[in-house]
N, CA, C and O atoms as a GROMACS GRO file, in nm:
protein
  400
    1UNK      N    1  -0.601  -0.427  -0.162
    1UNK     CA    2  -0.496  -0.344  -0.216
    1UNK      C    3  -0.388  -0.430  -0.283
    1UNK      O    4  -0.333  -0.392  -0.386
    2UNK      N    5  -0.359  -0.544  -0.224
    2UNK     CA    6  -0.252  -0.630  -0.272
    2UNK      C    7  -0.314  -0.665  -0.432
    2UNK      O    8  -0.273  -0.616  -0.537
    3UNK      N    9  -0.442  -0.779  -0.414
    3UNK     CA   10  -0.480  -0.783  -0.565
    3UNK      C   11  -0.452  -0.660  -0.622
    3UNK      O   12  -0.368  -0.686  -0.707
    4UNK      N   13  -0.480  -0.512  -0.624
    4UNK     CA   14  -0.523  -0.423  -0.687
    4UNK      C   15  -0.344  -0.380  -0.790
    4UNK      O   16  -0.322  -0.354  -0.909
    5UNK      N   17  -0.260  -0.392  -0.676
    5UNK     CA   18  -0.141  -0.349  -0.708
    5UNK      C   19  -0.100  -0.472  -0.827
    5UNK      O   20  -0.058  -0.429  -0.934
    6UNK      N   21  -0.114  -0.663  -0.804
    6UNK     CA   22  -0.072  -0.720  -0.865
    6UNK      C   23  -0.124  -0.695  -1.003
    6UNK      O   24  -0.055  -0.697  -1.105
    7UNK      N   25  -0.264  -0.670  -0.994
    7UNK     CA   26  -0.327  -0.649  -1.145
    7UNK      C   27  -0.295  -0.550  -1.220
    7UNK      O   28  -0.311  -0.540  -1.341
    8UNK      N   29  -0.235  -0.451  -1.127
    8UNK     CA   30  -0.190  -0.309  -1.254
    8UNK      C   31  -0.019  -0.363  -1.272
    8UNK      O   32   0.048  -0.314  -1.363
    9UNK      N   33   0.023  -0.436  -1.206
    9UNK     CA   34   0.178  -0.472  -1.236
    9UNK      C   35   0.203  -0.544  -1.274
    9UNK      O   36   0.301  -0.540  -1.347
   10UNK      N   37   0.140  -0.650  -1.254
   10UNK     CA   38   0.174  -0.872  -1.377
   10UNK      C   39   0.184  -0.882  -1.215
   10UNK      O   40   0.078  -0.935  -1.182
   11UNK      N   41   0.259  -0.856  -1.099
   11UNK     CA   42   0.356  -0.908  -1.025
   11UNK      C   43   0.289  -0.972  -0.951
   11UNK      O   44   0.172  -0.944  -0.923
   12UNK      N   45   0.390  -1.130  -0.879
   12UNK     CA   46   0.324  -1.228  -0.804
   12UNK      C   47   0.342  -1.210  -0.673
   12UNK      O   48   0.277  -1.285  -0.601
   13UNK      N   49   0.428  -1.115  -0.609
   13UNK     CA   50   0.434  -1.098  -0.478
   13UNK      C   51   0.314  -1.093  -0.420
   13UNK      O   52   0.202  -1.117  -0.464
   14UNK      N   53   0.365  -1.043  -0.273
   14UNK     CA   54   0.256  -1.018  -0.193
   14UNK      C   55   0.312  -0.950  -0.076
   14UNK      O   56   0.427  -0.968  -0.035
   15UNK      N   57   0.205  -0.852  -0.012
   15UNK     CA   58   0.269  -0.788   0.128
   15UNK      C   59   0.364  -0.697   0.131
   15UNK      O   60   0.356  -0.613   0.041
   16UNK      N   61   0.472  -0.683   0.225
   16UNK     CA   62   0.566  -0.589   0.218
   16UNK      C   63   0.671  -0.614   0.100
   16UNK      O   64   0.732  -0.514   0.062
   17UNK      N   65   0.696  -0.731   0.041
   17UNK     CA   66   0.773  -0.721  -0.085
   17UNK      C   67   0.708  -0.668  -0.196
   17UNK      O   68   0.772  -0.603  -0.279
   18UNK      N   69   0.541  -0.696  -0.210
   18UNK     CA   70   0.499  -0.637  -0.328
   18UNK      C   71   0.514  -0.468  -0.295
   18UNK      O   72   0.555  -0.382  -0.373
   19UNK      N   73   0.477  -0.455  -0.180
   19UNK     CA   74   0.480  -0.297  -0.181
   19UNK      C   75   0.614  -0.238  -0.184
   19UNK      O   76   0.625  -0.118  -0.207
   20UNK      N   77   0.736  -0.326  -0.159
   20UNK     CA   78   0.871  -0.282  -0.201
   20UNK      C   79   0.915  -0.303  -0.336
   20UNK      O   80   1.029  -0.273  -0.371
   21UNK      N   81   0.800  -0.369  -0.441
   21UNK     CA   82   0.898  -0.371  -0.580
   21UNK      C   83   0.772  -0.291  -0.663
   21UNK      O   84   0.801  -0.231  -0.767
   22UNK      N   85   0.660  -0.291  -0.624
   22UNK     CA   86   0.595  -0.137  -0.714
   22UNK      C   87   0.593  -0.049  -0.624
   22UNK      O   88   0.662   0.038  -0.677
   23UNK      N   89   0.556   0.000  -0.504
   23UNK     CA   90   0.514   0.145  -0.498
   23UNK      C   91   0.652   0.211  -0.433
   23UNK      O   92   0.650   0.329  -0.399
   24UNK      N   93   0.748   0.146  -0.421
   24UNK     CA   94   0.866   0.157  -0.311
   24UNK      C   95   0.992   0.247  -0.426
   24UNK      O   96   1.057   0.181  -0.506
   25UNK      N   97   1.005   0.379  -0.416
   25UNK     CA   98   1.080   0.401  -0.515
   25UNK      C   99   1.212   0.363  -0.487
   25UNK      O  100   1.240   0.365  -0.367
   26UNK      N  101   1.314   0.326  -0.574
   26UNK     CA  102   1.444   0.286  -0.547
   26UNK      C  103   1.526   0.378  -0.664
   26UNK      O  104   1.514   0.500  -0.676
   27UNK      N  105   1.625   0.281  -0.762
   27UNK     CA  106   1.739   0.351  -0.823
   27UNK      C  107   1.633   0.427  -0.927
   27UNK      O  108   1.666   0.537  -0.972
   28UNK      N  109   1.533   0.381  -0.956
   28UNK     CA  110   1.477   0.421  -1.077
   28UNK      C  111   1.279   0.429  -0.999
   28UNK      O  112   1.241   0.376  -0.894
   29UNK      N  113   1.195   0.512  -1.098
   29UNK     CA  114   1.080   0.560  -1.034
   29UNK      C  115   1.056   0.431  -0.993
   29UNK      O  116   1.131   0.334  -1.009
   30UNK      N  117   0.893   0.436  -0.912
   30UNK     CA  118   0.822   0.337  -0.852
   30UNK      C  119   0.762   0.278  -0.986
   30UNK      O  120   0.770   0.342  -1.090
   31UNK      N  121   0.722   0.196  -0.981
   31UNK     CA  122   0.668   0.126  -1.146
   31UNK      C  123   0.500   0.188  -1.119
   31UNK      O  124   0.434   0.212  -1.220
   32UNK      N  125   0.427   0.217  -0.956
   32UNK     CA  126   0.306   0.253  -0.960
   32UNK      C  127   0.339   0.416  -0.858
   32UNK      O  128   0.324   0.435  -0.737
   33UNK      N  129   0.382   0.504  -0.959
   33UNK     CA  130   0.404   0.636  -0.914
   33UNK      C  131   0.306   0.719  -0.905
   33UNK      O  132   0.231   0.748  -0.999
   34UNK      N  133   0.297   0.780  -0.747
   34UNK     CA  134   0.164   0.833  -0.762
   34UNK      C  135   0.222   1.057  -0.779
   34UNK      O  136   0.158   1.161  -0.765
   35UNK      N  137   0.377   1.021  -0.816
   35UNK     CA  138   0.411   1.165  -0.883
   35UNK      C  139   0.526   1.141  -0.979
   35UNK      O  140   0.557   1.033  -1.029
   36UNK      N  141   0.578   1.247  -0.994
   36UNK     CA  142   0.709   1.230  -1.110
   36UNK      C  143   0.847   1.208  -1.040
   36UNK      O  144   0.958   1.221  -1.092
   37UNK      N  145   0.809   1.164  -0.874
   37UNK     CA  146   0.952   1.086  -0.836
   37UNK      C  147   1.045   1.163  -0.845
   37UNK      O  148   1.149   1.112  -0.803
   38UNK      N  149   1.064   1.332  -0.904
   38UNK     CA  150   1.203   1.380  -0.917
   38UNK      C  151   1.243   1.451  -0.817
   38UNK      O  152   1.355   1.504  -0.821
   39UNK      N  153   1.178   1.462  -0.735
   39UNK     CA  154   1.250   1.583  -0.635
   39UNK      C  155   1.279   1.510  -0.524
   39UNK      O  156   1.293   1.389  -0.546
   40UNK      N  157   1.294   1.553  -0.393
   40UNK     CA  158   1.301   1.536  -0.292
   40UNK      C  159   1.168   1.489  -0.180
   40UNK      O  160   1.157   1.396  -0.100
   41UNK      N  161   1.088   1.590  -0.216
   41UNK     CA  162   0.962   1.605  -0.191
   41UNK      C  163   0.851   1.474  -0.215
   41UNK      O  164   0.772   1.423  -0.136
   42UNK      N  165   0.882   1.443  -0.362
   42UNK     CA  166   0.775   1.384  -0.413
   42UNK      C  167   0.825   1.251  -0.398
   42UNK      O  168   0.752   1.154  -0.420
   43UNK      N  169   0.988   1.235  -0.348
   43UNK     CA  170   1.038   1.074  -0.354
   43UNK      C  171   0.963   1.046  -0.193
   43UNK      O  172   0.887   0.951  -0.172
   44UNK      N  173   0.997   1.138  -0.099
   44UNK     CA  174   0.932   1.179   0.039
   44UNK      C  175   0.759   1.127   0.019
   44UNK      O  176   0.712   1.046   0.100
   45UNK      N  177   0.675   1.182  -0.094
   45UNK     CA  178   0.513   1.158  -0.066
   45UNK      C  179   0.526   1.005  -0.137
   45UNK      O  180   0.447   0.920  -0.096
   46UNK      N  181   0.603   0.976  -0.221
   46UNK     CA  182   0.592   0.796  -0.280
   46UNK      C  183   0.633   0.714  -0.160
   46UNK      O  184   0.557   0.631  -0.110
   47UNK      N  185   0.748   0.738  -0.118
   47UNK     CA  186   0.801   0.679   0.022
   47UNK      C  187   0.693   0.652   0.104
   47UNK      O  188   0.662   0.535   0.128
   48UNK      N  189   0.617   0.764   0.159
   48UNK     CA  190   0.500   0.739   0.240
   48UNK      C  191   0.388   0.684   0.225
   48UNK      O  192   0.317   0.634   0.312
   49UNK      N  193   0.364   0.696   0.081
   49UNK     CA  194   0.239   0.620   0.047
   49UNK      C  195   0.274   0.452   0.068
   49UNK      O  196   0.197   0.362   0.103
   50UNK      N  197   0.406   0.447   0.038
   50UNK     CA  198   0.461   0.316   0.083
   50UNK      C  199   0.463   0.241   0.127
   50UNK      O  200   0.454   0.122   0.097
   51UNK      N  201   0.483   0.326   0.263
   51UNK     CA  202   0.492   0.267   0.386
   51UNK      C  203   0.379   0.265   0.465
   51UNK      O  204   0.377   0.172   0.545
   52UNK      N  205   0.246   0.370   0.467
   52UNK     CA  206   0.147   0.350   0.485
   52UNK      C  207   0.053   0.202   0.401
   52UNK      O  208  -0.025   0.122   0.451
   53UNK      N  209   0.089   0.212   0.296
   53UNK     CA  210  -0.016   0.075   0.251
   53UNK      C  211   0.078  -0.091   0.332
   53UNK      O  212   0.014  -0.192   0.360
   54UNK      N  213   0.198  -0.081   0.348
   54UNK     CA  214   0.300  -0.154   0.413
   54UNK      C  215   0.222  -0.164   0.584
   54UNK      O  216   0.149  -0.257   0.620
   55UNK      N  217   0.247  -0.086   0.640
   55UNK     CA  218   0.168  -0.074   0.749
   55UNK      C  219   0.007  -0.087   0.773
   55UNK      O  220  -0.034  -0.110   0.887
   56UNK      N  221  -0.052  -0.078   0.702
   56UNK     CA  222  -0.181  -0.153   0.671
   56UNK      C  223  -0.194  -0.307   0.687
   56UNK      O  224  -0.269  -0.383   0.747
   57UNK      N  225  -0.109  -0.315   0.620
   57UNK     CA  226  -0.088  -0.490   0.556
   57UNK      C  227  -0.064  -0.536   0.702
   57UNK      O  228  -0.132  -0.617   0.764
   58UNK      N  229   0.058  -0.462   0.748
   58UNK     CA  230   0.081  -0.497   0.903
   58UNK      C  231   0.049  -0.544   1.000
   58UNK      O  232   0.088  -0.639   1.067
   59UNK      N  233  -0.096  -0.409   1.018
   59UNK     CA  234  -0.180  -0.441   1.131
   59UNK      C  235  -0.264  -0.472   1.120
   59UNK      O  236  -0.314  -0.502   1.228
   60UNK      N  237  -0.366  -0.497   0.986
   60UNK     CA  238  -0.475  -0.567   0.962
   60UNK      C  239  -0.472  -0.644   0.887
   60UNK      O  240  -0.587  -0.684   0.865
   61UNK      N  241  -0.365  -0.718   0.802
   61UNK     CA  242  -0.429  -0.824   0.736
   61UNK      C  243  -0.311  -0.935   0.780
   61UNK      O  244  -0.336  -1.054   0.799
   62UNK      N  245  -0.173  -0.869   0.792
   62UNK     CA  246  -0.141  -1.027   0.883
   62UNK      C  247  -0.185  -1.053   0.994
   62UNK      O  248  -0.208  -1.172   1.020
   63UNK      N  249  -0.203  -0.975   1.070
   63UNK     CA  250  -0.287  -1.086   1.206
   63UNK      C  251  -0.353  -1.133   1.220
   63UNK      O  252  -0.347  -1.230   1.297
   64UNK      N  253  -0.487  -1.090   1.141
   64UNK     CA  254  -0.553  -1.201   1.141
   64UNK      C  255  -0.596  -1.259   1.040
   64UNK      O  256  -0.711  -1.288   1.007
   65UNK      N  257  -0.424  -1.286   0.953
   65UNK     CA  258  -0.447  -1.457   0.881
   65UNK      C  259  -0.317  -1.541   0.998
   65UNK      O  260  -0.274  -1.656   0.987
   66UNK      N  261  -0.285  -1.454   1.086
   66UNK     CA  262  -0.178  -1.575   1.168
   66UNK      C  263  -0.226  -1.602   1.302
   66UNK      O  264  -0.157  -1.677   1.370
   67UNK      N  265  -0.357  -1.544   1.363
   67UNK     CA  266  -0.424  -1.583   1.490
   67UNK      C  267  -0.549  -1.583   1.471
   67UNK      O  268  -0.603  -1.518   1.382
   68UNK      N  269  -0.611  -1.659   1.555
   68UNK     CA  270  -0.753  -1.673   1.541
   68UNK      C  271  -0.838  -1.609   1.587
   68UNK      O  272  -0.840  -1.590   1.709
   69UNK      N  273  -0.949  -1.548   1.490
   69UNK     CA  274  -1.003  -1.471   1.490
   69UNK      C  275  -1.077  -1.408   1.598
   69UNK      O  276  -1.101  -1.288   1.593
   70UNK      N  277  -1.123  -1.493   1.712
   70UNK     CA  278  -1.174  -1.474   1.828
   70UNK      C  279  -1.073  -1.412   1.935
   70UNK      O  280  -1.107  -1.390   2.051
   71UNK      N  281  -0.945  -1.385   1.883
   71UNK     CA  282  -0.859  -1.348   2.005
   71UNK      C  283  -0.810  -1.205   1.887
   71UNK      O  284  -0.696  -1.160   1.902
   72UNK      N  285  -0.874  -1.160   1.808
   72UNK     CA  286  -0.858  -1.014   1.787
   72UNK      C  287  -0.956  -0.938   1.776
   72UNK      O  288  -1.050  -0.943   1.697
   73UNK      N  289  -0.934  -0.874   1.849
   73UNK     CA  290  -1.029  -0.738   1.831
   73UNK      C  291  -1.012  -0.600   1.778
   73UNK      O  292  -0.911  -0.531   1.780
   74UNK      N  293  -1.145  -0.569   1.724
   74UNK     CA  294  -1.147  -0.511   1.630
   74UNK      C  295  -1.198  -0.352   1.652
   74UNK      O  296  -1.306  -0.334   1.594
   75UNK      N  297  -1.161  -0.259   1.705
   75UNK     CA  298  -1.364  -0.168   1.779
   75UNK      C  299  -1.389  -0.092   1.684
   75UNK      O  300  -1.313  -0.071   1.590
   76UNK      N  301  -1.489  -0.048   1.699
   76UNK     CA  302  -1.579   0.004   1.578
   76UNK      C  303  -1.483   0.160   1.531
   76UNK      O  304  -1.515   0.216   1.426
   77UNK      N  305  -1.382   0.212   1.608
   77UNK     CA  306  -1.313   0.359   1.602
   77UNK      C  307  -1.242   0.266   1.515
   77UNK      O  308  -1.270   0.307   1.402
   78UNK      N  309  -1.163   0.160   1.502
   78UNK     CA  310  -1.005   0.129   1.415
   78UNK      C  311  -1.100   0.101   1.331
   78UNK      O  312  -1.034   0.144   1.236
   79UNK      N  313  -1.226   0.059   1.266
   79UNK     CA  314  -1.278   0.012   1.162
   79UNK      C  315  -1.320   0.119   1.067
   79UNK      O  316  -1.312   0.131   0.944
   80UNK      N  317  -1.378   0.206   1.179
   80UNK     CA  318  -1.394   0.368   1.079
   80UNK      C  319  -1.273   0.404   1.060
   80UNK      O  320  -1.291   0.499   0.983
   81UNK      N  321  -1.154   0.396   1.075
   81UNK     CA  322  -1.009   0.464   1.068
   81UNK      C  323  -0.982   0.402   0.970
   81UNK      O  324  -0.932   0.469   0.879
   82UNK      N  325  -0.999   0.260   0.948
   82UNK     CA  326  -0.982   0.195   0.811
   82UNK      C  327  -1.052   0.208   0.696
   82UNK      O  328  -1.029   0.161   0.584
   83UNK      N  329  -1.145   0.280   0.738
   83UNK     CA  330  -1.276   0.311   0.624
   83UNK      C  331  -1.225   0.484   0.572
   83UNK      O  332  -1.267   0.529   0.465
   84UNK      N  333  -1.181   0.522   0.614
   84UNK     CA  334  -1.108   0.658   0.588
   84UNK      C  335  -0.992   0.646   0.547
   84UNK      O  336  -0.937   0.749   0.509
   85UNK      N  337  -0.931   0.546   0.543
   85UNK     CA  338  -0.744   0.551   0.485
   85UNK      C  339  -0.752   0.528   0.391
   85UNK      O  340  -0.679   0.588   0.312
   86UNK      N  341  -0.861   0.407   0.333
   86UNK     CA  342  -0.800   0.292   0.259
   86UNK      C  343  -0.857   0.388   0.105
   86UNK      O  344  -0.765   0.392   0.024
   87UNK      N  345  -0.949   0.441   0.069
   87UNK     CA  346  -1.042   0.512  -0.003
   87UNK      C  347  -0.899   0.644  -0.020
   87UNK      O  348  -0.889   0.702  -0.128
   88UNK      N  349  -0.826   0.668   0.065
   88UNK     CA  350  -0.757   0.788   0.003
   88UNK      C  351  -0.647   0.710  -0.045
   88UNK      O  352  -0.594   0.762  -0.143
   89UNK      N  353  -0.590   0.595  -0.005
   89UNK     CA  354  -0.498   0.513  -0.077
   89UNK      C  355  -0.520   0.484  -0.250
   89UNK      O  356  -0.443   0.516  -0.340
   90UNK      N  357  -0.681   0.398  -0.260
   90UNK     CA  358  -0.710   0.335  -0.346
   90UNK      C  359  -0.725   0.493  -0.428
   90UNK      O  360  -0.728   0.467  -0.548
   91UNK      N  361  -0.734   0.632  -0.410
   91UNK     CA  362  -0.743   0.760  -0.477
   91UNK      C  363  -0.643   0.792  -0.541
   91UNK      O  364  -0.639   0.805  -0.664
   92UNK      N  365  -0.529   0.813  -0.445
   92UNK     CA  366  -0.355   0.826  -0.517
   92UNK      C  367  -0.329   0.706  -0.604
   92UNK      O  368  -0.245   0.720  -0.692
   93UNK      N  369  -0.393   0.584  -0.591
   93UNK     CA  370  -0.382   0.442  -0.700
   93UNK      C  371  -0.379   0.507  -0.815
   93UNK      O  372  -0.284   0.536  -0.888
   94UNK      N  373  -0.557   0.538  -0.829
   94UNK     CA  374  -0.623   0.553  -0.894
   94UNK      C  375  -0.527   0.661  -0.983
   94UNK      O  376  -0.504   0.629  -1.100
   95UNK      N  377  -0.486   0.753  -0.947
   95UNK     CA  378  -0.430   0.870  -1.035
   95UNK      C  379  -0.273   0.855  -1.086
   95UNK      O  380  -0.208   0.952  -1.124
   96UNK      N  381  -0.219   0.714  -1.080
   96UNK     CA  382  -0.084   0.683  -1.046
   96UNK      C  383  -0.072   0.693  -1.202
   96UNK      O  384  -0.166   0.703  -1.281
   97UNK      N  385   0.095   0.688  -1.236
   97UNK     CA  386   0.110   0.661  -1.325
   97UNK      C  387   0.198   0.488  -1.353
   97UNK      O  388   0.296   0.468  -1.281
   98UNK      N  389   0.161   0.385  -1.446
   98UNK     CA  390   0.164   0.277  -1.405
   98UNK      C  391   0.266   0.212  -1.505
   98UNK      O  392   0.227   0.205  -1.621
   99UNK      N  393   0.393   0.162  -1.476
   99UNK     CA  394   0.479   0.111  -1.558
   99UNK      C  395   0.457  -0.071  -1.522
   99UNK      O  396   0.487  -0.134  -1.421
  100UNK      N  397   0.395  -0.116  -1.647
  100UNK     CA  398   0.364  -0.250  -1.641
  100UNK      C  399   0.477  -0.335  -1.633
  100UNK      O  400   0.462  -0.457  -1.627
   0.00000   0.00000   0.00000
């Protein structure tokens, strides 16, 4: 997801800053908006998509690049749970509208 976001944006971040300077709406839309950002509602579904791909990053990809691999576990329920999130993430991507 990180590559995916840098390649539709130029941007060199990574992690919770990349997901705070494209998908994170602030004074002005998200640069990777997955609506028109104007209401209440829709700043509410960008917010969340947000913070869900943020929380991803969280629990599966920093830990284990900061502990070794034999002391995390993984069970086969959080792996199907990840196989179901990530596919509706990379969907709202997919339909975003994308300010380079």
């Amino acid at each position: 997801m990180a590559d995916r976001l840098r390649a539709l944006t130029g941007q060199g971040l990574d992690g919770a800053r990349l997901v705070d300077a494209v998908l994170m709406p602030g004074q002005k839309t998200a640069r990777v908006a997955i609506n028109a950002n104007a209401t209440g509602p829709e700043l509410d579904e960008q917010k969340g998509l947000a913070n869900l791909v943020k929380g991803l990053f969280s629990m599966y990809r920093n830990p284990g690049a900061h502990e070794p691999r034999l002391h995390r576990t993984v069970t086969d329920e959080e792996l199907l749970e990840l196989l179901t999130t990530l596919p509706m993430v990379h969907r709202r991507i997919n339909s975003a509208h994308v300010t380079p």
